[in-house]
C-alpha angles and dihedrals in degrees: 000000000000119000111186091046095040091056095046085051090048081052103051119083116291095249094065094039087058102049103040099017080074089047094052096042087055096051090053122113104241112260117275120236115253099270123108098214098052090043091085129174117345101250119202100197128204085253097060085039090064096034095053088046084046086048090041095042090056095042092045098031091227141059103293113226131256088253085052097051091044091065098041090060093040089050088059105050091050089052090048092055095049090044084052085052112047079046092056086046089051096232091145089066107037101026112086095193089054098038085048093054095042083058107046084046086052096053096041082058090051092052092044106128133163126248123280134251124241087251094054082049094052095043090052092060090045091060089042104042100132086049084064097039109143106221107246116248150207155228119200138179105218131187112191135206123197118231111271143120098285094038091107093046091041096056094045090060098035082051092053094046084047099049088048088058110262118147133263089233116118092350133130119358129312114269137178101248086048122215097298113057115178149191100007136166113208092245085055093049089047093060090044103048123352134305091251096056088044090056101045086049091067098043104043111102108243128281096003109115117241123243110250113302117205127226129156090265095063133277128328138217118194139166129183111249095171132004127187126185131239112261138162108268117241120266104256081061098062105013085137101049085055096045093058081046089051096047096042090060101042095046088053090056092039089052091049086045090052093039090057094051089055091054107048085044082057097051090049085251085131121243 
């Protein structure tokens, strides 16, 4: 095999490892025992030649020249002979970096799987809907008092002026949020405020202000302007999160599929 091209290939997007890694594999010579004498001439076939131009025209998005492909093919020669003759060395067997990376390309070859449709995209998100679950969010109007001797007689006058129907505006104490807060999921309001405000802001019926809610800062008045629930997003807004989803899948059943075929070669059961 060989190793410097095979690696560029592994690192090159999936789409294009699936679709020329196969052509490669299938120009190349089958691989010599580990014999120098019947190792014989290093051949680079037609069919090498194709598969290495098809492998450089998508990686270069043109023709690559003549220079180009002359170093491609000399490139792998030389990387045949070293590979012969780390086999004839017996450097796959002994040697534990080498074994280890023969194994993780293996298995890269066994995981190999082409792109997914947009069906099997949208089908994917249909089995994992609660994975891509958006948290639901809020929007709150919100009149502060800072903690002091009078806070818990404050906000009960300031909630009954609020409930009766007064403005936010200039009441209460200034407070970093301020007196509009969007747009929050409750994670984000915990870490605001407290749990236990998070919480009341998604169960207060809108519009209704809250009674005082207590937080190390002083005492809090909210009321809930907007709530969404959570859902799962649409497709178009998470197509990548569900196409590492999708690959993941598929390369762990191609790899047990792989595996399987090794194995029964191994036992004489035929591929």
């Amino acid at each position: 095999m060989a190793w410097r091209w095979l690696q560029a290939l592994l690192a090159e997007p999936l789409v294009h490892f699936a679709a020329l890694g196969a052509l490669l594999f299938a120009a190349l010579p089958a691989d010599p025992p580990p014999s120098r004498e019947l190792d014989g001439p290093v051949v680079v076939s037609d069919a090498l030649v194709s598969a290495f131009k098809a492998e450089r025209r998508a990686a270069l998005r043109r023709e690559p020249t003549d220079r180009e492909m002359a170093e491609v093919l000399d490139g792998y020669v030389t990387d045949e002979l070293l590979v012969r003759e780390a086999r004839a060395l017996g450097l796959d067997r002994t040697d534990p970096v080498v074994r280890r990376r023969l194994i993780e390309l293996t298995r890269s070859i066994g995981q190999a799987v082409a792109e997914p449709t947009g069906q099997d995209l949208q089908a994917t998100l249909d089995q994992h809907r609660a994975r891509f679950r958006r948290p639901g969010r809020v929007t709150l109007d919100h009149v502060f008092i800072a903690t002091s001797e009078t806070a818990a007689e404050r906000a009960q006058q300031l909630l009954a002026a609020l409930r009766a129907g007064a403005s936010t505006a200039g009441q209460g104490d200034p407070h970093g949020l301020g007196r509009s807060i969007a747009g929050r999921t409750q994670d984000t309001l915990s870490r605001s405020f407290t749990h236990e405000i998070a919480t009341a802001a998604f169960e207060l019926p809108l519009g209704v202000w809250s009674a005082p809610l207590a937080a190390a800062d002083g005492l809090h008045l909210v009321r809930v302007k907007e709530r969404s629930d959570g859902a799962a997003p649409p497709l178009a807004l998470v197509r990548d999160e569900v196409r590492e989803v999708w690959l993941q899948g598929r390369r762990r059943v191609a790899l047990e599929d792989y595996l399987a075929g090794l194995r029964r070669r191994d036992a004489g059961e035929g591929p």
